[in-house]
N, C-alpha and C positions, 0 to 999 in steps of 0.2 A: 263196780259202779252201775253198770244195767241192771244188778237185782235191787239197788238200792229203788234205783229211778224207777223201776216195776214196781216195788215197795207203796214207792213215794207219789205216782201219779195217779193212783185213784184216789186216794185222800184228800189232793191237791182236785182235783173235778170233782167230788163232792162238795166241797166248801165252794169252787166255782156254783155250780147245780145249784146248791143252796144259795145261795149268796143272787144268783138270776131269779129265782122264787118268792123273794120277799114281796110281799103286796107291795111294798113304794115303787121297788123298781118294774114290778109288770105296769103298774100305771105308766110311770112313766113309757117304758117299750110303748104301752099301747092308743096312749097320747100321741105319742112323735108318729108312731106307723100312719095313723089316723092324717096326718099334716104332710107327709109327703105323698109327692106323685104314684101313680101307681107303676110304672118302671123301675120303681126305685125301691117301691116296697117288694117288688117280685126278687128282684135281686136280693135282698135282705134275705128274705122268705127263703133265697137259693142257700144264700152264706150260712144262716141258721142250720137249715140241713146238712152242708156241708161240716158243720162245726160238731153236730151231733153221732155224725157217725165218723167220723175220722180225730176228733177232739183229744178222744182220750191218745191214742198215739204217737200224735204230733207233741202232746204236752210231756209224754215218754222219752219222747225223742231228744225235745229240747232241753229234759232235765237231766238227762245224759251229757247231752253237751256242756251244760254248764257244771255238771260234777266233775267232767275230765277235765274241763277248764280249771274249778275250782284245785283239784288236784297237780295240773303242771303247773301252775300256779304256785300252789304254795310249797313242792318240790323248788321250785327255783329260789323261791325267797328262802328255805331253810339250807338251801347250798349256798347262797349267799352271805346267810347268816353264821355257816362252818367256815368259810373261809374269812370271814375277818375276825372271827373268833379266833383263829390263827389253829384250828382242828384241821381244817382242809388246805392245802400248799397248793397255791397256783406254777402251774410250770411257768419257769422260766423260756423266755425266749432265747434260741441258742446266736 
């Protein structure tokens, strides 16, 4: 699941990357920066930075998570699906 999510996460930040580059949305970004306070654009300006060097990792991370999820996940439904299938025998209680 990690090689996948290694795989899978810089492709997924490219298409982010692209996708924040479009001329509409730099206007827009740089419309709204323009309208708020300046404590508020500094923090922005911090979160940005923050986003750019730890981005790709966290987006790794989270795509792991959600592959193991996806994974116990659908282990459970397919066990639950052998057992009314009547493949898998639930124990009796004694």
């Amino acid at each position: 699941m990690t090689e996948l999510a290694r795989w899978l996460a810089p492709r997924v930040w490219f298409v982010i990357l692209r996708f924040m580059r479009l001329p509409v949305i730099r206007r827009i970004r740089r419309g709204w920066m323009r309208r708020i306070p300046e404590p508020t654009r500094l923090r922005m300006i911090r979160q940005d930075r923050f986003a750019r060097r730890y981005g790709l990792a966290v987006l790794q991370f989270s795509l792991t998570l959600m592959l193991a999820s996806f994974a116990i996940t659908g282990s459970y439904f397919v066990a639950l699906w052998l057992v009314n299938a009547g493949i898998l025998v639930q124990p009796q209680p004694r």
